[in-house]
C-alpha positions as CSV (number, residue, x, y, z in Angstrom):
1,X,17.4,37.6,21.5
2,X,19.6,34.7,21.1
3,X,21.6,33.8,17.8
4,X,19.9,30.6,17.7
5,X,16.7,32.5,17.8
6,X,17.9,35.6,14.9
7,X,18.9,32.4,12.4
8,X,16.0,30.5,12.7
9,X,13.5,34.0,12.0
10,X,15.9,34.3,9.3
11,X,15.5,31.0,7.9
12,X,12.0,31.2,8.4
13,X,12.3,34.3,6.2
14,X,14.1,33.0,3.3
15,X,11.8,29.6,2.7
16,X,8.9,31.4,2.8
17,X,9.8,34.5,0.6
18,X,11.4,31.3,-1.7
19,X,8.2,29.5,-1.8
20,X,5.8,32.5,-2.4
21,X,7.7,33.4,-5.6
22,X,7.3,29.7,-7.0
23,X,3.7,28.8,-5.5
24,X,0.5,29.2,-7.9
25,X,-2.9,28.3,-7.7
26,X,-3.8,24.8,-7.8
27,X,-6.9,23.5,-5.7
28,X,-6.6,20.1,-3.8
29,X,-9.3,17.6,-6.3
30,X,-10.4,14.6,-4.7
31,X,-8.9,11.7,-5.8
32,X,-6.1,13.6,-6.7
33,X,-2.7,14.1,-5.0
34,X,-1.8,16.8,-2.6
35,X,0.7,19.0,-4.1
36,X,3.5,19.3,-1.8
37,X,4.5,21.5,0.2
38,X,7.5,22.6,2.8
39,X,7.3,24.8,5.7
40,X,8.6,25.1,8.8
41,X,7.0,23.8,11.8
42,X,7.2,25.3,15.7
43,X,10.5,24.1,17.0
44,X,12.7,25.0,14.2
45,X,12.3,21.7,11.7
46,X,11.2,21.8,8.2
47,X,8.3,19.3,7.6
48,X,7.2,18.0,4.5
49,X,3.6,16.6,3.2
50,X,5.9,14.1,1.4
51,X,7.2,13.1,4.9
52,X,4.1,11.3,5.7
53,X,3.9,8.8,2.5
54,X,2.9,5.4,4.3
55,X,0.7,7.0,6.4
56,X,-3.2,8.8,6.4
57,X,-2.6,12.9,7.2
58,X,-5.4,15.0,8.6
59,X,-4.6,18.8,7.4
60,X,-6.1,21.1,9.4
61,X,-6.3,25.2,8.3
62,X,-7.7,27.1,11.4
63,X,-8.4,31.0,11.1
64,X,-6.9,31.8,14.0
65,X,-8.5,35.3,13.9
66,X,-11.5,36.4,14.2
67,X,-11.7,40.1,14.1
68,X,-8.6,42.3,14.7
69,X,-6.9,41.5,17.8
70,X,-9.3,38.5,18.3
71,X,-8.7,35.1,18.5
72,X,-11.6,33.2,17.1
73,X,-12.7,30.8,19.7
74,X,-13.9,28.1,17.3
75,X,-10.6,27.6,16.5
76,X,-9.4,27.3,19.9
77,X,-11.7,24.9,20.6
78,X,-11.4,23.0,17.4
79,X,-7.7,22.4,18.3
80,X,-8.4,21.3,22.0
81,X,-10.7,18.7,20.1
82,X,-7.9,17.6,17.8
83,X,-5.5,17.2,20.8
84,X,-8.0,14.3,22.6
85,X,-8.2,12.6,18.8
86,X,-4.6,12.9,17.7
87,X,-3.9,9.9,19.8
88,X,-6.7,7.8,18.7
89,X,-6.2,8.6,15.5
90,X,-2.8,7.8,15.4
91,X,-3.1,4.2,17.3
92,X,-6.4,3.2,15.4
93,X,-5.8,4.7,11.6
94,X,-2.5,5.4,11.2
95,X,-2.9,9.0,11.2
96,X,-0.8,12.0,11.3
97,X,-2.1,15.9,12.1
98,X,-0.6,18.9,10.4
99,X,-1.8,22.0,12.0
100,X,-1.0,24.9,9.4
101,X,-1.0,28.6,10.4
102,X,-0.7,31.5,8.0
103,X,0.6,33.9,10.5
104,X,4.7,34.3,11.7
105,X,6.2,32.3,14.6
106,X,6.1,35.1,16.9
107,X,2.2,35.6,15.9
108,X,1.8,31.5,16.6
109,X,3.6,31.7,19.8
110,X,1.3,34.6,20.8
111,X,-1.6,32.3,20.4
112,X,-0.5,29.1,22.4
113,X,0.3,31.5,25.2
114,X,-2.7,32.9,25.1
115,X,-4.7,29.7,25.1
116,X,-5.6,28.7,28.3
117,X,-7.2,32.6,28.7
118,X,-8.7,31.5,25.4
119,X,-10.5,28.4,27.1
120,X,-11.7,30.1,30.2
121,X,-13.0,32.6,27.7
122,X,-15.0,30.0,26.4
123,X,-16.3,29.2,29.5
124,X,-17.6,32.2,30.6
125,X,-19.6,32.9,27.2
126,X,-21.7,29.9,28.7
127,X,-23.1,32.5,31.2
128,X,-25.2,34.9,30.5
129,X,-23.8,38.3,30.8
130,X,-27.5,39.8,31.4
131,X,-31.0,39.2,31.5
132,X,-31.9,40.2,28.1
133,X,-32.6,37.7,25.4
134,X,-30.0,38.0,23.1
135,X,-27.1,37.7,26.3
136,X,-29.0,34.1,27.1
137,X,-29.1,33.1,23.6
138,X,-25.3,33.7,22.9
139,X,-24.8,31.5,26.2
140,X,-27.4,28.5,25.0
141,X,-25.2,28.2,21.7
142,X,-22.1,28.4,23.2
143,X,-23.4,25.4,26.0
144,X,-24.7,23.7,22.5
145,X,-21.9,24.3,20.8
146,X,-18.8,24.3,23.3
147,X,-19.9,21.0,24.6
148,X,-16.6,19.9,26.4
149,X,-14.8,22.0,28.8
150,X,-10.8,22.3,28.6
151,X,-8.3,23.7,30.9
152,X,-4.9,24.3,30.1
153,X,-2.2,25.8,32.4
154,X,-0.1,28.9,30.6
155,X,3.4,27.6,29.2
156,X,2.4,23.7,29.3
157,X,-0.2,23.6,26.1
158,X,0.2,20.7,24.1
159,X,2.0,20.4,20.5
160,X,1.4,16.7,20.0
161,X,1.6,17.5,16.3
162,X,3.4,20.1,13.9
163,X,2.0,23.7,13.9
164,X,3.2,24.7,10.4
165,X,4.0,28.1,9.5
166,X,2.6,29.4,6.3
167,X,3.5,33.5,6.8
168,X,3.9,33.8,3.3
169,X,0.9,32.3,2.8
170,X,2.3,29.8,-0.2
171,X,-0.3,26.8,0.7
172,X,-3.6,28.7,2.0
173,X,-3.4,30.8,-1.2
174,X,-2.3,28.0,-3.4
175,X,-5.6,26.1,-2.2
176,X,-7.5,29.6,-2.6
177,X,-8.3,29.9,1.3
178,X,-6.4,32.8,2.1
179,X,-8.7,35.7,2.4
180,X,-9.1,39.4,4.2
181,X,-12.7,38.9,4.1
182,X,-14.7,36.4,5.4
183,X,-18.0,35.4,7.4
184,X,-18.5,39.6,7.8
185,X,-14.6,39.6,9.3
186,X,-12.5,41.9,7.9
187,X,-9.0,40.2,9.0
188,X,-6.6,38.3,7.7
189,X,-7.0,34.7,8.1
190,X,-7.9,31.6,6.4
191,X,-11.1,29.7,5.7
192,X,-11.2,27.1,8.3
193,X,-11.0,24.1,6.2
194,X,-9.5,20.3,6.8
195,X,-8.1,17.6,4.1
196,X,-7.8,13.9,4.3
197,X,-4.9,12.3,2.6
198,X,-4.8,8.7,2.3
199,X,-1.1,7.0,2.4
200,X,-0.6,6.9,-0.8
201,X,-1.2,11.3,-0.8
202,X,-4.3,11.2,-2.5
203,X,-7.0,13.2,-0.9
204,X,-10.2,11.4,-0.4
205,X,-11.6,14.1,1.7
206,X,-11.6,17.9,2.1
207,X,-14.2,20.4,4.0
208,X,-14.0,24.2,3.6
209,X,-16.3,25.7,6.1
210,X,-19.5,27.9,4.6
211,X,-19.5,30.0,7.8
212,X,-17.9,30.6,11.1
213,X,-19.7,28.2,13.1
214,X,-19.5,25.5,10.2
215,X,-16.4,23.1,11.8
216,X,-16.6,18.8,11.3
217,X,-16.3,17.9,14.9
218,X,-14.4,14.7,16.3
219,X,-17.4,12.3,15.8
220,X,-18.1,13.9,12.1
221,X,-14.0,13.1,11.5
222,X,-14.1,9.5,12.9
223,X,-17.2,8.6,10.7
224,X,-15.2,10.4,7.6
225,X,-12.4,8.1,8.7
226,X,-13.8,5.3,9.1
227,X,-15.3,5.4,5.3
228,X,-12.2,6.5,3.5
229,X,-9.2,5.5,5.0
230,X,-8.1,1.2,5.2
């Protein structure tokens, strides 16, 4: 492992375990401001919510998990999604992504490598494995559900915008969204959930998913943008 590699696990280490001593509860209320935050970001920066004053921010709080060992596939596909709207909603709304994970850098990097296996994954669930009703009925949702298809070769998957790393956990659990428990999944992960800051950091918008399959897609997000954000 390189040096530049051991400092920056190490600084990783230190802001985290700093923040999680100082963090407490506070819920994001609408028409209220964002509390802060600072976390480090794939790459090695530290990014801000305070960064993006001046401009609308999507936040975006995937599970990641969705049993032990097992990527949820929502979220995979939820952030293929994002990647065909960050640009549009950059250009057209002034509109900055910040993808935040609660897992470590190594578990993060684990996931984008494992991504485009994660999209061919998705892929096959549109076939039926068998002939018996409940195999064809897990492939109709997923054709329903899974609408678009994405490929993505190993070592070239796109970061066009921060992928925060929350390990301690400071902003999930300050917005109470951190949980071992959840949608009959007995991992750690957080409720999939997205919020809508306006540029002056008030949030005009936030969803917090009911279930697993409960996700605003990009046509629910540009009609959410379209009514709160000038």
């Amino acid at each position: 492992m390189s040096n530049k590699r051991v400092i920056f696990f190490f600084a990783v280490f230190i802001l985290t375990t700093a923040l999680s001593l100082t963090v407490h509860a506070q819920p994001a209320m609408l028409e209220q401001p964002m509390k802060n935050f600072t976390l480090y970001a794939m790459g090695g920066k530290t990014v801000s919510l305070a960064d993006y004053k001046g401009k609308n921010v999507l936040v975006v709080f995937p599970r990641v998990f969705a049993a032990e060992g097992r990527y949820c596939s929502i979220c995979n596909y939820q952030y293929a999604e994002l990647l065909s709207l960050a640009k549009t909603a950059k250009e057209k709304y002034n509109l900055e992504i910040l993808y935040v994970i609660p897992f470590s850098d190594k578990t993060i990097n684990n996931w984008i490598d494992a991504f485009p296996d994660q999209m061919a994954s998705i892929e096959q669930m549109k076939i039926p494995k068998d002939n018996t009703e409940q195999s064809i009925r897990r492939a109709e949702f997923a054709k329903n559900f899974f609408v678009n298809k994405y490929e993505f070769t190993k070592g070239e998957v796109p970061t066009p915008f921060p992928i925060l790393i929350d390990s301690a956990r400071t902003v999930s659990k300050s917005l109470g969204i951190f949980t071992n428990d959840w949608g009959g999944s007995k991992v750690e992960q957080d409720i999939p959930s997205v919020y809508l800051l306006d540029k002056n950091g008030i949030l005009k918008f936030k969803y917090v998913s009911q279930s697993t399959v409960d996700r605003p897609k990009n046509d629910y997000l540009l009609k959410v943008f379209d009514s709160f954000l000038k």
